[in-house]
C-alpha positions in Angstrom: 9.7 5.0 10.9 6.6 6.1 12.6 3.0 6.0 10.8 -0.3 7.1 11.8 -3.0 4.4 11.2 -6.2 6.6 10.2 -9.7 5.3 10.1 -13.0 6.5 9.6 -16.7 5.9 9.6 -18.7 7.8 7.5 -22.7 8.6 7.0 -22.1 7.7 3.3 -19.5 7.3 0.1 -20.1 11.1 -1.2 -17.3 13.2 0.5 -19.1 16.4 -0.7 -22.6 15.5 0.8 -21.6 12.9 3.7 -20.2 13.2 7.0 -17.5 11.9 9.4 -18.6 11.0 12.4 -15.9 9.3 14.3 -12.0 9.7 13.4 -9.8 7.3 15.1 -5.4 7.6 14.6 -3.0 4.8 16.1 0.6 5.7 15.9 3.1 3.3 15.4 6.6 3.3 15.3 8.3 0.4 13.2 11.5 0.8 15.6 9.9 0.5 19.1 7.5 -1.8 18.7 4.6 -2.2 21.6 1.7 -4.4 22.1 -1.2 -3.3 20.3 -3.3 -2.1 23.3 -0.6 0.5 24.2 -0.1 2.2 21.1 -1.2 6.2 21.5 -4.5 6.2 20.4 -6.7 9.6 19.8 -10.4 8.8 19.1 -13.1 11.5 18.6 -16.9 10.7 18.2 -17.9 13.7 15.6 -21.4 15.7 16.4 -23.4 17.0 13.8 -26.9 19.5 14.2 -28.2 17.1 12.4 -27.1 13.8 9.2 -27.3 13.5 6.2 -26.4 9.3 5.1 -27.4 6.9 3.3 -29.9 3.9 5.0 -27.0 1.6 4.4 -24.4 3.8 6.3 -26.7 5.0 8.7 -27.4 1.2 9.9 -24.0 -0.2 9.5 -23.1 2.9 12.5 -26.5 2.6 14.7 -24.4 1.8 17.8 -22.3 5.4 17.1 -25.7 7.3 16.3 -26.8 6.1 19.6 -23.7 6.9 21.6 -24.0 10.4 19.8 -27.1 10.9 20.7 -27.2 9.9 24.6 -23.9 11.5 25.0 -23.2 15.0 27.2 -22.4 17.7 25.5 -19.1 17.8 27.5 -18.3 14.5 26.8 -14.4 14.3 26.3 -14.3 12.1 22.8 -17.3 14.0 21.6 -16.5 17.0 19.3 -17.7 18.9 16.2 -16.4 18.9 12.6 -14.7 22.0 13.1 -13.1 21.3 16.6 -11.7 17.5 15.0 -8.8 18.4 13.4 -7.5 21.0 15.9 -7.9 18.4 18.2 -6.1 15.8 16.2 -3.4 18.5 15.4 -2.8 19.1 19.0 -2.6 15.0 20.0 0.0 14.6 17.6 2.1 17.3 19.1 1.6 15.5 22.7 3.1 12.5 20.5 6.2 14.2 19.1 5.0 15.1 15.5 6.2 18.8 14.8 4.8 21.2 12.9 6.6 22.3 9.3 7.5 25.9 8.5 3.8 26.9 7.5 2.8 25.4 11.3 1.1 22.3 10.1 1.5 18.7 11.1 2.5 16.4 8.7 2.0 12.6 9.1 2.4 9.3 7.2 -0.7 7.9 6.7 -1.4 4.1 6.8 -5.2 3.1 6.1 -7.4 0.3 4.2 -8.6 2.6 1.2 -6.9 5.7 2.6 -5.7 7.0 -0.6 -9.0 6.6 -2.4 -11.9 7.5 0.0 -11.2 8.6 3.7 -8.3 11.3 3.0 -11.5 12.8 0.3 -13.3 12.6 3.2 -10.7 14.4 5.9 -10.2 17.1 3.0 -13.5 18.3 3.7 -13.0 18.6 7.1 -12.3 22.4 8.4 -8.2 22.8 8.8 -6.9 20.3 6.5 -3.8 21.2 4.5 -3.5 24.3 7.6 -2.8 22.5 10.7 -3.0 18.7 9.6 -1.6 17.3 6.4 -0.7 13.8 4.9 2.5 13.0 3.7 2.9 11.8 -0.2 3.0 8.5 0.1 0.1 6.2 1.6 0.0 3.0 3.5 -2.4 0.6 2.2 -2.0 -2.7 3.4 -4.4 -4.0 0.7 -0.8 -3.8 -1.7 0.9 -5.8 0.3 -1.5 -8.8 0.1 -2.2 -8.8 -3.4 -2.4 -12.2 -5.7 -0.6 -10.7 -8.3 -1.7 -13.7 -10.5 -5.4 -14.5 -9.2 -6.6 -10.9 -7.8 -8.8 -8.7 -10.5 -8.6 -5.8 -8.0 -7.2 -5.1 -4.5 -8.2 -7.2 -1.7 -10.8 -5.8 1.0 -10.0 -5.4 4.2 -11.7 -8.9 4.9 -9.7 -10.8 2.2 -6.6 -9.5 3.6 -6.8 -10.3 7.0 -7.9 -13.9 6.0 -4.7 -14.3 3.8 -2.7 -12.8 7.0 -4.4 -16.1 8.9 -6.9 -14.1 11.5 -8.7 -15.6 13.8 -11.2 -13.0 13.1 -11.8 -11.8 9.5 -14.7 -9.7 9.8 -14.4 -5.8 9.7 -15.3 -4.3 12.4 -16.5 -0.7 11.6 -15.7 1.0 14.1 -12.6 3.2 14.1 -10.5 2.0 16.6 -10.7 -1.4 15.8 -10.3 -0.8 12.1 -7.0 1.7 12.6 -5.5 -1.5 15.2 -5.9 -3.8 12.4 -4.2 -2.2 9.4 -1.2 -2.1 12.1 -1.5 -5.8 12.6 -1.7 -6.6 9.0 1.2 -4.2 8.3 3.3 -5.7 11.2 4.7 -8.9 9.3 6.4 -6.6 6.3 9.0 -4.9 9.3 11.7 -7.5 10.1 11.7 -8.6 6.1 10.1 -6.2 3.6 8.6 -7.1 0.6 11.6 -5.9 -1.5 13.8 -8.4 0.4 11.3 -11.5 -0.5 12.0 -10.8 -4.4 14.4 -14.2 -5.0 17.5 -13.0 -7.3 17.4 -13.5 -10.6 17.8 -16.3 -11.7 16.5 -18.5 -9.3 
């Protein structure tokens, strides 16, 4: 099957308040697998006239702010809220996603959270549900490295790429980076799915 790994970074939690500004997608197909670094990847740094965050938010994405701000206005991966998702709509096309009988593209999304915060986040954004739309069904890789027996709630993105054994456990935040990794972590479940590593009754 083919997926679209979906990340965001965000000026805050409050999708009604708070903005995107930076949108990366990775696709990945589970039957023609390629290294990492040649996956299609769309990436779009998202201008606002002006933000609206939280001090935590706003720090945590003081490397984008800059970029943002030093950035020509005709810079390529440089767009505004409502030119992201045409944009995005218009990748996936190059990328063999077609469109469904009301014209809109609709992808399965894979994403730490993706359920719960960014897709209340890309609902907000001008064009979703018209030209872009998520399939039912959500890829959170969180599920698939649960303790069933120790965890109290889903593992972060940090705790799961620690029990996947990476060299690197800390989060990144930065959209690329972030989308790459829920591939990675998702990677191992292809050949034997967790379905297959149930034992049969009995033993």
């Amino acid at each position: 099957m083919r997926y679209v790994s979906l990340d965001l970074e965000m000026t805050g939690n409050q999708p009604e308040r708070h903005q995107v500004i930076e949108l990366a997608a990775v696709v990945e197909d589970t039957k023609r697998l390629r290294p990492l670094d040649e996956l299609p990847t769309f990436r779009r740094a998202v201008r606002h006239a002006e933000y609206i965050g939280t001090a935590g938010a706003l720090a945590l994405n003081a490397r984008l702010l800059q970029e943002l701000a030093d950035a020509p206005a005709d810079q390529p991966d440089i767009c505004s809220a409502a030119e992201l998702l045409p944009q995005l709509r218009a990748w996936l096309l190059t990328q063999g996603f077609k469109p469904d009988k009301k014209d809109r593209v609709a992808v399965t999304l894979a994403g730490k959270n993706i359920g719960s915060f960014d897709l209340l986040f890309l609902r907000q954004l001008p064009g979703w549900g018209t030209l872009v739309r998520a399939e039912p069904a959500l890829l959170d890789p969180a599920a698939f490295y649960l303790n069933w027996r120790k965890d109290s709630r889903l593992p972060t993105m940090s705790i799961c790429k620690a029990r996947a054994r990476f060299e690197d456990q800390t989060v990144a935040h930065e959209a690329v980076a972030d989308a790459l990794d829920v591939i990675r972590l998702l990677r191992p479940f292809y050949a034997l799915p967790v379905y297959q590593q149930v034992p049969p009754r009995g033993e």
